[in-house]
C-alpha positions in Angstrom: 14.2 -12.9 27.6 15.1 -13.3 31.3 13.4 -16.3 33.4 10.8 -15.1 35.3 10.7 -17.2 38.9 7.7 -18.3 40.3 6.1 -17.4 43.5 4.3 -21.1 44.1 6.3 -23.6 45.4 7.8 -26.4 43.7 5.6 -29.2 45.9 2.1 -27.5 45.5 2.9 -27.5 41.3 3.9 -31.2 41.8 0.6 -32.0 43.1 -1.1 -30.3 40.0 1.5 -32.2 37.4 0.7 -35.7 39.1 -3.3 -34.9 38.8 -2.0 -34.1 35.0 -0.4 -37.4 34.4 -3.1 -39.3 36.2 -5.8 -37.4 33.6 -4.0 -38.2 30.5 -3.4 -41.8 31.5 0.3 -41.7 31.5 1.9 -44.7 33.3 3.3 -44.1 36.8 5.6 -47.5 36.6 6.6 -50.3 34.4 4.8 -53.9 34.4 7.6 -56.3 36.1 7.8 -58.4 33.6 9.6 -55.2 31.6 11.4 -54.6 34.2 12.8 -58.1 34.4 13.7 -57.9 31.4 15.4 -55.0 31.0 17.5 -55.8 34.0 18.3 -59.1 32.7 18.8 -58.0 29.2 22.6 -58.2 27.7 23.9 -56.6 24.5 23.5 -59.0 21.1 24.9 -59.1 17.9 28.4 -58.8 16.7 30.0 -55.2 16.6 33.4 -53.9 15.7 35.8 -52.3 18.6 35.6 -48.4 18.1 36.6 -47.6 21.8 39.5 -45.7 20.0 37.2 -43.5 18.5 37.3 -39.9 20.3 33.8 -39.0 21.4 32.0 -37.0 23.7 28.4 -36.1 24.4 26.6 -32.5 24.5 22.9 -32.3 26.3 20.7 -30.5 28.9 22.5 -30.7 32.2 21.6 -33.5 34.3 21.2 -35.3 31.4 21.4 -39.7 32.3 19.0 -40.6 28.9 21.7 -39.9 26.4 21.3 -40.9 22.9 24.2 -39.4 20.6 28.2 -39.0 21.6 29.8 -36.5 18.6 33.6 -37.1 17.8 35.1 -34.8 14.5 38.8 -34.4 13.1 40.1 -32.1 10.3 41.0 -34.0 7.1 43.4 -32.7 4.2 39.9 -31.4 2.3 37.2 -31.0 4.7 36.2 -33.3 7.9 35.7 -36.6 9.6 32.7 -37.2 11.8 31.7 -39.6 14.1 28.0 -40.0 15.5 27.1 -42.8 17.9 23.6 -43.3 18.5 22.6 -45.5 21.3 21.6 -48.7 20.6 18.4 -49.9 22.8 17.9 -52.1 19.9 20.6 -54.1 21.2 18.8 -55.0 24.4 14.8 -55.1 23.1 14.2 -58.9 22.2 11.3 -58.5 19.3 7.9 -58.7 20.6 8.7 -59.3 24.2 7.3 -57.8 26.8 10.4 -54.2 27.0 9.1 -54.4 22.9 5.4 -54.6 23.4 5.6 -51.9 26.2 7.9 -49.7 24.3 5.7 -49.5 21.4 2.6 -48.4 23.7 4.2 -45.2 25.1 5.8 -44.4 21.7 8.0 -41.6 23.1 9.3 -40.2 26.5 7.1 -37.7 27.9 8.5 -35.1 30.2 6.7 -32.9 32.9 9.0 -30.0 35.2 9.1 -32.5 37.8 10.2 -35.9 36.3 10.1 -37.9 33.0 7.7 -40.6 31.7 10.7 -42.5 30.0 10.0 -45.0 27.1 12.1 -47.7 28.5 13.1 -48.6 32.5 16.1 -46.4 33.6 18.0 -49.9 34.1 18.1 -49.2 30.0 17.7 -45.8 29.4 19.4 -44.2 31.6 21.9 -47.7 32.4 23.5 -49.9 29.9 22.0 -48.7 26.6 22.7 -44.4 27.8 26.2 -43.4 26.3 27.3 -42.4 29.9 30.9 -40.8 30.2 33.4 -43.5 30.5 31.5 -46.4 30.3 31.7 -49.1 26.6 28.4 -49.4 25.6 26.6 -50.9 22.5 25.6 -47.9 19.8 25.1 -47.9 16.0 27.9 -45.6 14.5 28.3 -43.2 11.7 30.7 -42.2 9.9 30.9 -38.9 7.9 33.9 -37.7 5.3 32.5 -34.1 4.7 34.0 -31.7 2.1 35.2 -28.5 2.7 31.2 -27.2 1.9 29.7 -29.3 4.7 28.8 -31.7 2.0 28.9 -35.8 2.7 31.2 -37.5 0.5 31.1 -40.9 2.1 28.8 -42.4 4.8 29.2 -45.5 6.6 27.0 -46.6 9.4 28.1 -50.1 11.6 27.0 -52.0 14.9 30.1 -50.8 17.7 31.5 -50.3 20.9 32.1 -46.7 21.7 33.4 -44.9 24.9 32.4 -41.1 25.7 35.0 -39.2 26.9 33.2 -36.9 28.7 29.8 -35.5 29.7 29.1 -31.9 28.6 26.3 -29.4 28.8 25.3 -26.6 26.2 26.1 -23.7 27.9 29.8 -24.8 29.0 30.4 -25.8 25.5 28.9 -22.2 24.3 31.2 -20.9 27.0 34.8 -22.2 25.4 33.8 -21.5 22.3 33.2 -17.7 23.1 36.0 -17.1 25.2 38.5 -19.4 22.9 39.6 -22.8 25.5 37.0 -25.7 23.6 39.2 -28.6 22.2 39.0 -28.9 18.7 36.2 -31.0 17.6 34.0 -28.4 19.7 35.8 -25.6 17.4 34.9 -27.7 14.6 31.6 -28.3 16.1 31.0 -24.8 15.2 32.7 -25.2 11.9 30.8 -28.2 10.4 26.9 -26.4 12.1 27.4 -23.3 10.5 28.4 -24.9 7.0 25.5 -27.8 7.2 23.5 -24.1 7.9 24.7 -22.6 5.1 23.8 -26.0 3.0 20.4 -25.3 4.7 19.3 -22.2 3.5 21.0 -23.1 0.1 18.1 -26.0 -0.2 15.4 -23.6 1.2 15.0 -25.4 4.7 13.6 -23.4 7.1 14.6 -23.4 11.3 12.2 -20.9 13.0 14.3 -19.7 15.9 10.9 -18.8 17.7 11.6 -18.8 21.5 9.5 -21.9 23.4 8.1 -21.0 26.1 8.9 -23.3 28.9 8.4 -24.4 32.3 11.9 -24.5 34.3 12.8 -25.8 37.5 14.8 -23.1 39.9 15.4 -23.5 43.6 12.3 -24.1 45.8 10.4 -23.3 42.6 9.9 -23.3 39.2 10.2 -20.6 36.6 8.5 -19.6 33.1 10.7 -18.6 30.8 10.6 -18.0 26.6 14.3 -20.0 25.9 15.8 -19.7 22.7 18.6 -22.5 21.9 21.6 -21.4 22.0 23.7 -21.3 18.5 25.9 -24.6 19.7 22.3 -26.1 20.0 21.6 -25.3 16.4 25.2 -26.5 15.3 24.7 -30.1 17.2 21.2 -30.1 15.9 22.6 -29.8 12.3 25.0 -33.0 12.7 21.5 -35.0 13.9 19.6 -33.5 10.4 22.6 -35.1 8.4 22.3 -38.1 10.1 18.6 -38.7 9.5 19.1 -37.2 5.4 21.6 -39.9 5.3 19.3 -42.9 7.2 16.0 -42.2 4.7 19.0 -41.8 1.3 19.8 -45.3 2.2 16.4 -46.2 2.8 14.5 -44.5 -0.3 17.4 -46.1 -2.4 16.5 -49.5 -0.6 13.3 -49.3 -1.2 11.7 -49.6 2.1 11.7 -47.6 5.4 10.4 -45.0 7.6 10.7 -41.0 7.4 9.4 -38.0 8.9 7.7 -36.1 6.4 6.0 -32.6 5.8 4.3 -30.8 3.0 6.1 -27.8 1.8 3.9 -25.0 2.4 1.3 -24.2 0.7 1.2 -21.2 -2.3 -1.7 -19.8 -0.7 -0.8 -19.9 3.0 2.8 -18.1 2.0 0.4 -15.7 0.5 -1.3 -14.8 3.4 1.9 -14.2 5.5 3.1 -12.0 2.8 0.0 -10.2 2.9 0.5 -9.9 6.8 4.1 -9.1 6.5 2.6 -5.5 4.2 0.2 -4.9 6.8 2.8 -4.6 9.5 5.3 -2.9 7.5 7.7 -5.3 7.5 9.4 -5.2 3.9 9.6 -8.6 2.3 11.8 -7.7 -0.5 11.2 -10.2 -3.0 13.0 -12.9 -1.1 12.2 -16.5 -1.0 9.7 -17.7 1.8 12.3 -19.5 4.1 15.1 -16.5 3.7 12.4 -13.9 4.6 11.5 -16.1 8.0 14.8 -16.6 9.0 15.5 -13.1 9.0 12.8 -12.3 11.3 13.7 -10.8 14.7 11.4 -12.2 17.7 12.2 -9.7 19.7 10.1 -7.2 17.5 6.6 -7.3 18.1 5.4 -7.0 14.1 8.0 -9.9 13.7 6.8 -12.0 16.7 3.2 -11.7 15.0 5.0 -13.1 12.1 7.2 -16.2 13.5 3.5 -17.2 15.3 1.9 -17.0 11.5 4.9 -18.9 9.9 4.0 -21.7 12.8 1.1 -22.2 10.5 3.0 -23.1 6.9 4.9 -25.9 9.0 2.0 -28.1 9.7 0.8 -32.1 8.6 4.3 -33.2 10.0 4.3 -37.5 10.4 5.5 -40.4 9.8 5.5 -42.5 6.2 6.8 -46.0 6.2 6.9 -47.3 2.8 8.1 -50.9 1.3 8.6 -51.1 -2.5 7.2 -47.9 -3.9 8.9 -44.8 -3.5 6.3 -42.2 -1.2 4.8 -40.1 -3.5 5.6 -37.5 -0.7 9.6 -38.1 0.5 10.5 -34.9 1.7 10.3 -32.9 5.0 9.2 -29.3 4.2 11.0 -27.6 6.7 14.4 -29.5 5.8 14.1 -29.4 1.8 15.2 -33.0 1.9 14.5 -36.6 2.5 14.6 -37.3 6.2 14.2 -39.7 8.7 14.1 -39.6 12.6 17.3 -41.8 13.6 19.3 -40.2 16.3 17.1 -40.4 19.2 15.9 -43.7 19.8 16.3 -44.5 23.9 13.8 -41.3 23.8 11.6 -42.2 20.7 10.7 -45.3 19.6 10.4 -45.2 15.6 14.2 -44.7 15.8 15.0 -47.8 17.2 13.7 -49.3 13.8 15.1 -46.9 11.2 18.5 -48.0 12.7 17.5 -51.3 12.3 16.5 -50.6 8.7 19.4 -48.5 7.6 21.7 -51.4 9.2 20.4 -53.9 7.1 20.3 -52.0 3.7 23.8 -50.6 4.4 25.1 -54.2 5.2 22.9 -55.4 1.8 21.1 -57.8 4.0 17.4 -58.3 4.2 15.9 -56.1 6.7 15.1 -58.5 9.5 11.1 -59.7 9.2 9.9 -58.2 12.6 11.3 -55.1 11.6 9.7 -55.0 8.0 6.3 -56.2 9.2 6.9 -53.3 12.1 7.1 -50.6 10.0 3.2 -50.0 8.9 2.4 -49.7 12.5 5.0 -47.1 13.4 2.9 -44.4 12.1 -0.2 -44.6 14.3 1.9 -45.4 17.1 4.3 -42.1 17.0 1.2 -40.3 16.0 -0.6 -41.3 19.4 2.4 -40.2 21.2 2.8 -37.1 19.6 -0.7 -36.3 20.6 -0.2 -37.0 24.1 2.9 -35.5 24.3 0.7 -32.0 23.2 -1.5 -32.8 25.1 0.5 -32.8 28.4 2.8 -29.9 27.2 -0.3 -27.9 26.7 -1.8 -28.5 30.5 1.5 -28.2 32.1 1.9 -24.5 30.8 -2.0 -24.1 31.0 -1.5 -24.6 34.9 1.5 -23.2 35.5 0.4 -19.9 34.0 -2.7 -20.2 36.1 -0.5 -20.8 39.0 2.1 -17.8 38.8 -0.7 -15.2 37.6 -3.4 -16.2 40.2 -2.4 -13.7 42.8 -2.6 -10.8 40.1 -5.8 -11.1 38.9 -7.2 -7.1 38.1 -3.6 -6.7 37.7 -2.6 -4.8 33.5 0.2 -6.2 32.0 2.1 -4.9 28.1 1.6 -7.4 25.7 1.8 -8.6 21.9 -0.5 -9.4 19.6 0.6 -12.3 18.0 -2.8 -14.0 16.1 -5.6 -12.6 15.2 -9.2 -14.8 14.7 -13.0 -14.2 14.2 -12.7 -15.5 18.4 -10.3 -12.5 19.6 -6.6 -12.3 19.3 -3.6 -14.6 20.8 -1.0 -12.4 23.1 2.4 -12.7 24.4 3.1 -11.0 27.9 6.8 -10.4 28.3 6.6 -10.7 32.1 5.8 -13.2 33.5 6.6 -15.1 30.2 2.7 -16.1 29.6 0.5 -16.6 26.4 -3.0 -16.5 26.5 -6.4 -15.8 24.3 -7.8 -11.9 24.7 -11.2 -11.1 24.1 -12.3 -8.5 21.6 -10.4 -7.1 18.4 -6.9 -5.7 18.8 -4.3 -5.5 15.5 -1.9 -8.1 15.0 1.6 -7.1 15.9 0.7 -3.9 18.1 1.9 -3.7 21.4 -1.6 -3.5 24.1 -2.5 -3.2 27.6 -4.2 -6.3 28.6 -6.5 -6.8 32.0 -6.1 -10.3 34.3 -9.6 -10.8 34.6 -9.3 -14.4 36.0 -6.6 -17.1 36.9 -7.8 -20.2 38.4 -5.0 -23.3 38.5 -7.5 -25.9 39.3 -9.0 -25.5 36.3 -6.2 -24.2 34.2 -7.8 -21.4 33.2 -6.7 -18.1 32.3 -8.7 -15.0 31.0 -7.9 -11.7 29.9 -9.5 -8.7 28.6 -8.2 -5.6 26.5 -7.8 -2.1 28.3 
């Protein structure tokens, strides 16, 4: 769906996202002593010389906080990858002050107008960041994949690396449509859509539900629903086999910390099979996760569906264990074992799993601080989950308020994408706004709704059917 620009300016919505920040008591700075030292800080322990190794890195544009630099080369029966993963670890001294602070903001939080970062930029977005031409510290795996996508051998080692070069999604998504990307872009594509098809083999499930978003544009801001595009899902797929591998090496050395998630429940798929009759949309016998990823958002009865299949992918978290296997290991949504490990300049349980999986795949001990860390990590990333909700939530809240408030008594077309005993959930197309609806209305139709009010200093929205 096309952005939709904004008729506010960019500096009256930065007003409204500082009073957000201020109300959810997010940090405006860094204590000095953390930024002392994280300026002072220099790369320890020993690491092998990999500068040789071809990589380059694939994010966002404008990008500086980059945590993973992809490298892959054909082999005689399937592929060679490489994935760096920055190394903050490298700089953090355990339980100084960079630690202590890190582990109270948990994750970086970002608002349209600037980031919240989890360590100083002298670290993030400096010496631990795998910036384009520069050697930097980073913890390195190593993938021989078969010609199904499937890891034969896994390695994982302390390193110096070098990116190559800096590049954005929609550039790479641009060579590889009209034929110019270099080869491990080409295989990129390759190795994403095989680790896919090993995907939907286990029964994983990747909703492709477009996010609605807040977007900066000149002078302004827009909202926009933004699907990823398919290179996103490929690069995405080389992170999930790097955290499958991480919590392998951790469940088989018996301590650790993954991201788990109940499969769904019987009774819940129930329902949205129930739902899926209703609207006419023919289930056909498949399994759950083959039926949802068939799904179309761009039909309303479908729409109404990806919102109720939101609801089977829920009690996502953290479970750090040490001795006893979890009596829950898996992810739902993956069909595997899985542990966060690929992020960790913008997520702080990552910085441990590497940590962990270092040790384990070294056969040392996993080092004390780390160990006695790893009870704690779950509280903490749930906290910053919660916050990070939390501001997501207001930011669109007032930015919806914002765009709509000269257009109250305006009728807009909509979707009805929920349905409750407290009124239905609907999904304008234009501008790209979500909202509650008073009164009954069916779920997946497409309805007239009425702007009734739109107030940004209170976030507020309100609309009513007819």
């Amino acid at each position: 769906m096309a952005q939709r620009v904004l008729t506010v300016q960019a500096g009256e919505l930065a007003t409204g996202f500082a009073a957000i920040r201020r109300e959810l008591g997010l940090p405006a700075t860094f204590p000095e002593e953390v930024v002392a030292e994280a300026a002072a800080a220099r790369a320890a322990h020993p690491r092998a010389d990999r500068t040789g190794v071809e990589l380059v890195t694939v994010d966002p544009p404008g990008s500086t906080d980059l945590d993973q630099a992809y490298g892959a080369v054909r082999r005689p029966a399937g592929y060679r990858v490489s994935y760096a993963i920055a190394d903050p670890g490298a700089f953090v001294r355990p339980d100084g002050p960079l630690d202590a602070e890190s582990r109270r903001r948990g994750s970086t939080l970002y608002c349209p107008d600037e980031r919240v970062p989890l360590y100083p930029p002298v670290l993030g977005d400096g010496c631990a960041s795998l910036l384009a031409g520069e050697v930097r510290p980073a913890v390195l795996w190593t993938f021989d994949l078969d010609a199904e996508g499937e890891p034969t051998s896994v390695a994982v080692e302390r390193a110096t690396v070098r990116s190559r070069v800096q590049l954005d999604y929609a550039t790479v998504q641009r060579a590889l449509d009209d034929g110019t990307a270099a080869e491990p872009l080409v295989l990129l594509r390759e190795i994403g859509t095989l680790r896919q098809e090993r995907e939907r083999d286990r029964g994983g499930v990747s909703l492709r539900t477009p996010a609605q978003e807040v977007v900066r544009t000149p002078g302004g801001y827009a909202l926009a629903y933004v699907a990823p595009l398919p290179v996103e899902d490929w690069n995405a797929q080389v992170s999930l086999l790097t955290g499958m591998c991480a919590a392998r090496i951790m469940l088989d050395g018996g301590v650790g910390l993954l991201r788990t998630m109940p499969r769904p429940d019987p009774s819940t798929v129930e329902l949205l099979r129930r739902s899926a009759s209703g609207l006419g949309v023919d289930w056909a016998g498949e399994p759950y996760a083959a039926f949802v990823r068939g799904l179309d958002p761009a039909k309303p009865a479908h729409a109404a569906l990806l919102n109720l299949a939101t609801t089977l992918l829920r009690g996502a978290g953290y479970t750090a264990f040490d001795g006893a296997r979890p009596a829950q290991p898996e992810h739902g949504a993956i069909a595997a074992p899985y542990a966060h490990a690929t992020a960790p300049i913008r997520r702080l349980a990552d910085r441990f799993v590497s940590e962990t999986v270092l040790a384990l795949h070294d056969g040392r001990d996993v080092p004390d601080w780390c160990r006695a860390s790893l009870p704690d990590l779950p509280g903490l990333m749930a906290h910053a989950g919660n916050l990070e909700r939390e501001l997501e939530r207001a930011v669109l809240d007032y930015v919806e308020a914002a765009v709509l408030a000269h257009r109250v008594g305006e009728t807009f077309d909509a979707v009805v994408t929920a349905v409750d005993e407290r009124g239905a959930t609907i999904q304008l197309a234009d501008p790209a706004v979500r909202a509650r609806v008073a009164g009954r209305a069916p779920l997946g139709e497409r309805v007239r709704v009425r702007l009734a009010r739109a107030d940004p200093a209170t976030r507020t929205v309100a609309f009513a059917l007819g």
